[in-house]
Backbone as CSV, one residue per row, in Angstrom:
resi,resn,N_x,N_y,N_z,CA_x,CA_y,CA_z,C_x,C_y,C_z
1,UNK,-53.550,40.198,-4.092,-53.050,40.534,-5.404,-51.614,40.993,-5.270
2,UNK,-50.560,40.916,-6.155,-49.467,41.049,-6.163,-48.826,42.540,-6.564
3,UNK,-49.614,42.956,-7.107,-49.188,44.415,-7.703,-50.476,45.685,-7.642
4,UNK,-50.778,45.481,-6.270,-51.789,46.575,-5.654,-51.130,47.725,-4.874
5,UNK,-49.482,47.718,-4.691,-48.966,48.955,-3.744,-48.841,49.989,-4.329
6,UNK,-49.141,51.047,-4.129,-48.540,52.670,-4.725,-48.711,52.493,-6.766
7,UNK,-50.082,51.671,-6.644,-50.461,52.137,-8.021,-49.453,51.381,-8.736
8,UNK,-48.398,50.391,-8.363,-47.682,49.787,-9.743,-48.079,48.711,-9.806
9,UNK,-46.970,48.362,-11.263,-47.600,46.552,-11.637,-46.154,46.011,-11.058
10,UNK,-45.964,45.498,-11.206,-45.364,44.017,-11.007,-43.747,44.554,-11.920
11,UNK,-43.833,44.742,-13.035,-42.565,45.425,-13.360,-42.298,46.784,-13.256
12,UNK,-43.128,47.427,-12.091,-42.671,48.902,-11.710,-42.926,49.911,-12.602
13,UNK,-43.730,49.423,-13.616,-44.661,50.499,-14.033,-45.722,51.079,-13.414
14,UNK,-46.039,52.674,-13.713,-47.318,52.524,-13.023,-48.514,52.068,-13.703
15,UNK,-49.668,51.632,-12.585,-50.557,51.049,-13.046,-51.849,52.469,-13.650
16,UNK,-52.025,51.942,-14.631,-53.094,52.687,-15.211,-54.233,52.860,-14.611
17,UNK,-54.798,54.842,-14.508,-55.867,54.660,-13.855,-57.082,55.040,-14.193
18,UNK,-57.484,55.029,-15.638,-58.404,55.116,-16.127,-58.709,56.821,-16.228
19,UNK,-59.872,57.573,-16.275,-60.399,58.211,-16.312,-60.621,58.810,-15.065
20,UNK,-59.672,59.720,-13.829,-60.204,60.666,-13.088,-61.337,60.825,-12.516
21,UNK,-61.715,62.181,-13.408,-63.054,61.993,-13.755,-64.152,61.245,-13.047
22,UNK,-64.220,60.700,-14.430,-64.928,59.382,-14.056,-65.127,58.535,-12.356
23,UNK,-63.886,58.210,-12.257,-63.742,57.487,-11.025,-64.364,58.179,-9.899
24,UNK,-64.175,59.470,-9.754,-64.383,60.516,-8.606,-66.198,60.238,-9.008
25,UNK,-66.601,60.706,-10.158,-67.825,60.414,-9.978,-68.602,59.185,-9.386
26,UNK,-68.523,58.138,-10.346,-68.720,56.542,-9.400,-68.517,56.353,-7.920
27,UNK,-67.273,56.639,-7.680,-66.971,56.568,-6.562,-68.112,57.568,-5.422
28,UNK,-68.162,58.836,-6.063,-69.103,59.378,-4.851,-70.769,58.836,-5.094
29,UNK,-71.097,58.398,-6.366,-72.348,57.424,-6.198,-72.565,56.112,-5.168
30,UNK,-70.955,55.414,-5.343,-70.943,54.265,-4.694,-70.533,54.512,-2.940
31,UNK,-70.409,55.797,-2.308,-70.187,55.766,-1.220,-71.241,55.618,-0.248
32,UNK,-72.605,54.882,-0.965,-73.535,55.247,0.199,-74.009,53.434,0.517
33,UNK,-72.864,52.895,0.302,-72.675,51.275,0.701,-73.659,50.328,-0.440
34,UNK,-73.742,50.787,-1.576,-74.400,49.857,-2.922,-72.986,49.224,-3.529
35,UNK,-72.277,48.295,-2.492,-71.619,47.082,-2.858,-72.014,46.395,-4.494
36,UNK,-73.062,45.780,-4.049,-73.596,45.470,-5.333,-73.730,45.833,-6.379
37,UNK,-74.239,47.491,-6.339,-74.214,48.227,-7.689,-72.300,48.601,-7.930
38,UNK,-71.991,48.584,-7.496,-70.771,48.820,-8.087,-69.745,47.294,-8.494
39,UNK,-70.277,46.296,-8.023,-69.568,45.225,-8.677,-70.374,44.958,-9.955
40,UNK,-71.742,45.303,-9.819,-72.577,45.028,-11.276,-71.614,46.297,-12.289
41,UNK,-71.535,47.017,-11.830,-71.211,48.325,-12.681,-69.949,47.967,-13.074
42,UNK,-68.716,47.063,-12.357,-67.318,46.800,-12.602,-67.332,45.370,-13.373
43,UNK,-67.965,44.922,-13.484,-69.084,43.209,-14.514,-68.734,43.768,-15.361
44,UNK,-69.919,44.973,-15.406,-69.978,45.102,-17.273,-69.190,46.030,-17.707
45,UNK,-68.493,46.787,-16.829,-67.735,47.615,-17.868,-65.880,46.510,-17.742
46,UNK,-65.700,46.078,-17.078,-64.622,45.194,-17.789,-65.028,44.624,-18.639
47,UNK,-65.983,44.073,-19.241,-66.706,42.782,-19.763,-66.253,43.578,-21.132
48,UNK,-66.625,44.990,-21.028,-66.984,45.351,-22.135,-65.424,46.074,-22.387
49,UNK,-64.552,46.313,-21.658,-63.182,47.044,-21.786,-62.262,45.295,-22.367
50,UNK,-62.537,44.413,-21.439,-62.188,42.740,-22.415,-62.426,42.944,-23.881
51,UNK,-63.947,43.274,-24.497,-64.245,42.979,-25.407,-63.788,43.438,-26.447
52,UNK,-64.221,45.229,-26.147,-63.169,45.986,-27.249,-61.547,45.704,-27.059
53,UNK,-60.615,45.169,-26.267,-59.167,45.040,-26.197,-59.395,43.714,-27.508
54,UNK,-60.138,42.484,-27.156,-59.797,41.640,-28.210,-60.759,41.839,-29.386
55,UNK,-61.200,42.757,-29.269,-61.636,43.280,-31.004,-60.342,43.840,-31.367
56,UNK,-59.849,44.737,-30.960,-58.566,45.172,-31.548,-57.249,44.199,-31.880
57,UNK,-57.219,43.283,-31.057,-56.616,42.726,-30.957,-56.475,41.650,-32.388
58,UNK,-57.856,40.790,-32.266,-58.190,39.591,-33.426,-58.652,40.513,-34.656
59,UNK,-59.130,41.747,-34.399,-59.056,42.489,-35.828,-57.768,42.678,-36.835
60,UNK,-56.686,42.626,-36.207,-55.757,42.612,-37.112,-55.617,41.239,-37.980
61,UNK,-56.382,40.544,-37.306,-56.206,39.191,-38.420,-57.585,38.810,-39.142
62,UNK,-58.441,39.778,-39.522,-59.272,40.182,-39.855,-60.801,39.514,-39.610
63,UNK,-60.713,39.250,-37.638,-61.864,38.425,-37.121,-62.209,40.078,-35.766
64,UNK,-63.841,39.871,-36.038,-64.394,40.435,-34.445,-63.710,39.128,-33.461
65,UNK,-64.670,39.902,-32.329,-64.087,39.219,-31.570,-65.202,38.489,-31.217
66,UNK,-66.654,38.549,-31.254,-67.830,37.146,-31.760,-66.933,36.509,-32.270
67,UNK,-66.653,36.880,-33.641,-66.246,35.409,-34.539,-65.127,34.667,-34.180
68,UNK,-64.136,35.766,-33.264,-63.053,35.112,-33.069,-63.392,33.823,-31.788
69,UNK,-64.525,34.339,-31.068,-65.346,33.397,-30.299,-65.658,32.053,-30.768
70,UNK,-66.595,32.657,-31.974,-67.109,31.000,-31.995,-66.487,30.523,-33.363
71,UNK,-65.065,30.569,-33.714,-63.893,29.798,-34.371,-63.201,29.013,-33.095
72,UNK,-63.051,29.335,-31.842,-62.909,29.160,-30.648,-63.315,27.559,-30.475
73,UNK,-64.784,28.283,-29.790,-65.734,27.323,-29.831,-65.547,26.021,-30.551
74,UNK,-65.905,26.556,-32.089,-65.688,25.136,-32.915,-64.448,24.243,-32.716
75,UNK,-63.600,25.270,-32.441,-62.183,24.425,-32.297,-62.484,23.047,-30.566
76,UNK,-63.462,23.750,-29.943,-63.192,22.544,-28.414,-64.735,21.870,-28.697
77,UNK,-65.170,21.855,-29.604,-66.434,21.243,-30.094,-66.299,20.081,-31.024
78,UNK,-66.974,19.061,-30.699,-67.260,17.536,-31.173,-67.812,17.660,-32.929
79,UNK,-67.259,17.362,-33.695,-67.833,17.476,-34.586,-69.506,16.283,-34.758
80,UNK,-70.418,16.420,-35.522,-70.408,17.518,-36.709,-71.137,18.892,-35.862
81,UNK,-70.851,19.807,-35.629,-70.463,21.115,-35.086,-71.954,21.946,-35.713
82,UNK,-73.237,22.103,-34.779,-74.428,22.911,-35.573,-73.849,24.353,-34.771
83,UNK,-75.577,25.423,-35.318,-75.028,26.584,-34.995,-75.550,26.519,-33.455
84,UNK,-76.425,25.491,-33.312,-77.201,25.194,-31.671,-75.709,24.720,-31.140
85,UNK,-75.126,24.118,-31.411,-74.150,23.780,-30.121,-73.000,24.729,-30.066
86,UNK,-72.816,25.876,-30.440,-71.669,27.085,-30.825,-72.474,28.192,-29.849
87,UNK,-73.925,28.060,-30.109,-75.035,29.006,-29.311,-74.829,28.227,-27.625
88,UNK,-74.847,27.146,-27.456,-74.819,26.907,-26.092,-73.364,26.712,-25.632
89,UNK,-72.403,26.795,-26.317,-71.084,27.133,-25.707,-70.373,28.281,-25.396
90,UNK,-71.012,29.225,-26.228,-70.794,30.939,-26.183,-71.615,31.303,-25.411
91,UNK,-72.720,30.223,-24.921,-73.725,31.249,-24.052,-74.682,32.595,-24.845
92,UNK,-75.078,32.104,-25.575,-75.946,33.192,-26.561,-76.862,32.494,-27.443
93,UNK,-77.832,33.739,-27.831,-79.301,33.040,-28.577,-78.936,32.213,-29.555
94,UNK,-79.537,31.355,-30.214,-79.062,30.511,-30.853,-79.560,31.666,-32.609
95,UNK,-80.475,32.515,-32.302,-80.352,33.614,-33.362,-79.528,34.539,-33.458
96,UNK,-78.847,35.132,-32.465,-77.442,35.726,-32.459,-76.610,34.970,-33.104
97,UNK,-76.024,33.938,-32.785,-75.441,32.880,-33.251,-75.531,32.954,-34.902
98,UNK,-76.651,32.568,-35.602,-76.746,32.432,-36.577,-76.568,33.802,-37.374
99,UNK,-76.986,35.339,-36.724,-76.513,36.066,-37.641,-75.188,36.528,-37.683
100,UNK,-73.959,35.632,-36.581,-72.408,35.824,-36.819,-72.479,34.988,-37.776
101,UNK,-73.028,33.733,-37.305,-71.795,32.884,-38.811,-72.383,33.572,-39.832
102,UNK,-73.883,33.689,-40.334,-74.078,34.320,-41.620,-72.781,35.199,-41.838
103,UNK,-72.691,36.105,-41.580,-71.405,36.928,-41.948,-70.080,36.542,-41.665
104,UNK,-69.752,35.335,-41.236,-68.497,34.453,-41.091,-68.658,33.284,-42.430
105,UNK,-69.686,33.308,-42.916,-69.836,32.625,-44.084,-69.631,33.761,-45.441
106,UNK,-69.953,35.022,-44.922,-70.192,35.812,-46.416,-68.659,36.177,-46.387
107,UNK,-68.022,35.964,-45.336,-66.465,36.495,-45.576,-65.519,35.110,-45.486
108,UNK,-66.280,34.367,-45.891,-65.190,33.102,-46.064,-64.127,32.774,-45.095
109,UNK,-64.748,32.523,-43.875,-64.200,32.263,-42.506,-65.025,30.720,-41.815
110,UNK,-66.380,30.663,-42.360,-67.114,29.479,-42.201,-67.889,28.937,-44.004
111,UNK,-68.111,27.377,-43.376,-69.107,27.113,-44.620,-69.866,26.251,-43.903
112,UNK,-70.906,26.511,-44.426,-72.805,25.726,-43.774,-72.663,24.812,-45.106
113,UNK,-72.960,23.026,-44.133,-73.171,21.814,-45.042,-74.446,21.641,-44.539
114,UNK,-74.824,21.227,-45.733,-76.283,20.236,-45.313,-75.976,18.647,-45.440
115,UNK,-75.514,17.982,-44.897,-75.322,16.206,-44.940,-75.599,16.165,-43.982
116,UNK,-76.149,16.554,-43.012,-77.061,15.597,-41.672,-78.102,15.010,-42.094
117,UNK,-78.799,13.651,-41.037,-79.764,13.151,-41.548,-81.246,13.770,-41.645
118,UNK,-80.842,14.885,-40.385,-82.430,15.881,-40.660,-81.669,17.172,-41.572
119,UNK,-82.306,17.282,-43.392,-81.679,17.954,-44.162,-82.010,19.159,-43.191
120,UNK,-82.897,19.472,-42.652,-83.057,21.184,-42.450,-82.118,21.416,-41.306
121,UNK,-80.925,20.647,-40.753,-79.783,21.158,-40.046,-78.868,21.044,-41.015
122,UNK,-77.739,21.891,-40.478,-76.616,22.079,-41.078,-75.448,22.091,-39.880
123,UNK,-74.190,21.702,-40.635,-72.768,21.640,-39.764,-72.099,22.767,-40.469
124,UNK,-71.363,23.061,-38.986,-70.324,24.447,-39.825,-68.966,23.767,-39.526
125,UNK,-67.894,24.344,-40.434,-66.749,23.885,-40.752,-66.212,25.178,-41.298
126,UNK,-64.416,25.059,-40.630,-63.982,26.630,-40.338,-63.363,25.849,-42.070
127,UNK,-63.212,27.111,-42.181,-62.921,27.290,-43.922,-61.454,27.489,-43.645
128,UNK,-60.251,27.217,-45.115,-59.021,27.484,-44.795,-58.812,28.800,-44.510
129,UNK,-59.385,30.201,-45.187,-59.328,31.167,-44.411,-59.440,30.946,-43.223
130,UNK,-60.667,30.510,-42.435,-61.113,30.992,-40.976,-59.764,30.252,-40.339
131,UNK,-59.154,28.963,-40.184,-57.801,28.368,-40.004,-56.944,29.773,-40.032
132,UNK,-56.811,30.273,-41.328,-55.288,30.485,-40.971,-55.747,32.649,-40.519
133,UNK,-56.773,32.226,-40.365,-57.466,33.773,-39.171,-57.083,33.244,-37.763
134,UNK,-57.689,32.111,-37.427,-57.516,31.534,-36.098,-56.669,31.493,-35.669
135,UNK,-55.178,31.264,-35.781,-54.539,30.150,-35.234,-53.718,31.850,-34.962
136,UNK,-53.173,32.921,-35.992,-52.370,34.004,-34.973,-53.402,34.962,-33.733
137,UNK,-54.374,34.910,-34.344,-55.632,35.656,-33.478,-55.512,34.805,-32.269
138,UNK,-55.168,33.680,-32.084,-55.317,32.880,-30.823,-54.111,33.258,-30.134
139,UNK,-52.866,33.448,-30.823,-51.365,33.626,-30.048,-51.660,34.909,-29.080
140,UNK,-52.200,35.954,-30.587,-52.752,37.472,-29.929,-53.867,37.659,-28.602
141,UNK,-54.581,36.674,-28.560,-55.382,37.088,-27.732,-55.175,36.475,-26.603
142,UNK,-54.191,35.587,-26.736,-53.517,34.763,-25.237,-52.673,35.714,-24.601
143,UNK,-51.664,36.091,-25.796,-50.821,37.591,-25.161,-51.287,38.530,-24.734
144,UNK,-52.695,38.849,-25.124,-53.488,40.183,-24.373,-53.975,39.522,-22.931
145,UNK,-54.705,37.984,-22.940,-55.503,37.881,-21.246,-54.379,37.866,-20.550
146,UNK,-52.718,37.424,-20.580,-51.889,36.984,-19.972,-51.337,38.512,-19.782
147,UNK,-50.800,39.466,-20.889,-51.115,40.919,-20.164,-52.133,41.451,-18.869
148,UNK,-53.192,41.245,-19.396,-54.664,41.626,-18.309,-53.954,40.851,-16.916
149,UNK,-53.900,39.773,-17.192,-53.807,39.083,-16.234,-52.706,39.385,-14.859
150,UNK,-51.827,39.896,-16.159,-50.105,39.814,-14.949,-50.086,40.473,-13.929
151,UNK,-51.288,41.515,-13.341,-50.945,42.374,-12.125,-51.321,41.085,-10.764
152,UNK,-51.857,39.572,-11.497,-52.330,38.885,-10.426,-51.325,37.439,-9.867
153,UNK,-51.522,37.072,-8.820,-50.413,35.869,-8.752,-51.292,34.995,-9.306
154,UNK,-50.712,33.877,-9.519,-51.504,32.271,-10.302,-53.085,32.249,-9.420
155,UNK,-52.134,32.548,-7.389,-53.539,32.077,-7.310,-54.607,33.174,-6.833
156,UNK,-54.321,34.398,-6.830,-55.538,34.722,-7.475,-56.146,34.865,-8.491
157,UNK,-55.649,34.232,-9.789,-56.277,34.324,-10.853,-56.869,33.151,-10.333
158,UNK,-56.830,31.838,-10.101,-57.369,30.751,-9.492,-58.881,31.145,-8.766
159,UNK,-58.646,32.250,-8.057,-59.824,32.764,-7.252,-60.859,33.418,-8.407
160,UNK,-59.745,34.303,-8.594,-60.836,35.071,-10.230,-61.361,34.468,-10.591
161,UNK,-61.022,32.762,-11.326,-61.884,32.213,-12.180,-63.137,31.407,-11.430
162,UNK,-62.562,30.673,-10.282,-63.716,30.403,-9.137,-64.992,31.092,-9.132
163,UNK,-64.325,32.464,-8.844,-65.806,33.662,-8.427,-66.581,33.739,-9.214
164,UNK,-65.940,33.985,-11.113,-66.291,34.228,-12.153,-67.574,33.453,-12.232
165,UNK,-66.953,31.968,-12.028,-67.681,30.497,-12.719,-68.750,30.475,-11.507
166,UNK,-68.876,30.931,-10.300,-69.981,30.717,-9.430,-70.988,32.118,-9.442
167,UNK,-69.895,33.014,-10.053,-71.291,34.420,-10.634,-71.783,33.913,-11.853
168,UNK,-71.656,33.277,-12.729,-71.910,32.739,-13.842,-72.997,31.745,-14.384
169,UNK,-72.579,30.701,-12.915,-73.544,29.806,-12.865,-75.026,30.192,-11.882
170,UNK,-74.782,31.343,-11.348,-75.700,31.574,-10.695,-76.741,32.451,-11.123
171,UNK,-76.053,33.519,-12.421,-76.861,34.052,-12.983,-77.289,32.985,-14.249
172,UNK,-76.718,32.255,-14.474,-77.326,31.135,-15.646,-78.512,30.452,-14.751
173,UNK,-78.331,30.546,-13.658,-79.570,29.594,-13.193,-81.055,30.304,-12.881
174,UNK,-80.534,31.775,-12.470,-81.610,32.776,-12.974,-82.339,32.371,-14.111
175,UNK,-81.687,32.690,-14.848,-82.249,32.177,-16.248,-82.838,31.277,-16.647
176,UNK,-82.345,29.844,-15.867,-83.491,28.897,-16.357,-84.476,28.772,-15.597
177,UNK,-84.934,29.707,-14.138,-86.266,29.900,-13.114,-86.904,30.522,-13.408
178,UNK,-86.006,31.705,-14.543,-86.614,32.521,-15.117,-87.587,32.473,-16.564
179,UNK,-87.076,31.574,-17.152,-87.816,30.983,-18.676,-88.192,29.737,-18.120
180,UNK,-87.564,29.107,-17.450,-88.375,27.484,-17.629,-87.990,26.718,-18.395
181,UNK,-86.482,27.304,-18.795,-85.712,26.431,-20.040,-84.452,25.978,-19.705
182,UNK,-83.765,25.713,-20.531,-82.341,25.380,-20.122,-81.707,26.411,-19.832
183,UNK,-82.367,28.081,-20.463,-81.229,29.091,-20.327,-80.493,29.700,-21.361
184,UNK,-80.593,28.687,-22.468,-80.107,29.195,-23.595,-80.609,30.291,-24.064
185,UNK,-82.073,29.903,-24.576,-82.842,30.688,-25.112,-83.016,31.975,-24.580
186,UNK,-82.443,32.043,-23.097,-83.211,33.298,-23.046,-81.602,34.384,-22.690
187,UNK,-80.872,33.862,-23.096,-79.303,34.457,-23.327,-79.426,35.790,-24.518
């Protein structure tokens, strides 16, 4: 990594160190060699320090950051676009799924058609609101990962995403030994 010496980043700021505290505690949990529990423990709490940064972030253009997800989604998705194929690109229940757009529909960000040939599906289609939500929420939230990002050179972000995509696929495959399904379902 490029900006790991004496606590700075890369433009000689110092690097932020969270909570004290905190750290001293973890840290003396994690000294008795639970590797594992502490990368599970550093998973989810970035996962979840990511999540709230681009809630704040796409909230100013008045999207969570679910929805700002699966406006995402729809955007690298084949039309005609159900809520099953938004559920298997986000990686989530396909009933999660459906109770974002419900409320991406009640705020006029999506609209549910029925013109497929099986009437009881429907296609979603980003509404001109959800468009003109999308498109600065996307500038914003590129400027925030590319922030996150900058303490790393290209190629360890290269590595980052490697590791990511082989912890990813490996716990997705849990999942389908684990249900007996594709994996979706049990997201």
């Amino acid at each position: 990594m490029k900006a790991t010496l004496h606590g700075k980043l890369p433009d000689g700021r110092k690097r932020p160190s969270g909570n004290s505290r905190e750290k001293k505690r973890m840290s003396k949990h994690f000294n008795d060699g639970s590797l594992h529990l502490e990368a599970r423990m550093l998973l989810h709490r970035t996962h979840d320090v990511l999540l709230r940064s681009e809630d704040r972030v796409v909230g100013e253009f008045g999207l969570t950051a679910e929805q700002y997800t699966v406006l995402t989604a729809m955007k690298y998705l084949d039309a005609p676009i159900r809520p099953t194929d938004v559920s298997r690109w986000v990686d989530h229940k396909v009933h999660t799924v459906s109770m974002i757009v419900d409320r991406m529909v009640r705020a006029g960000l999506l609209d549910r058609v029925r013109d497929l040939p099986d009437r009881r599906e429907v296609r979603l289609i980003i509404t001109g609101k959800g468009e003109k939500a999308l498109q600065p929420a996307t500038a914003a939230a590129s400027k925030l990962i590319d922030e996150i990002l900058s303490p790393l050179s290209p190629e360890d972000t290269k590595t980052l995403v490697k590791l990511l995509q082989t912890l990813r696929d490996k716990a997705h495959e849990h999942l389908i030994s684990a249900n007996g399904d594709s994996g979706n379902s049990g997201l």
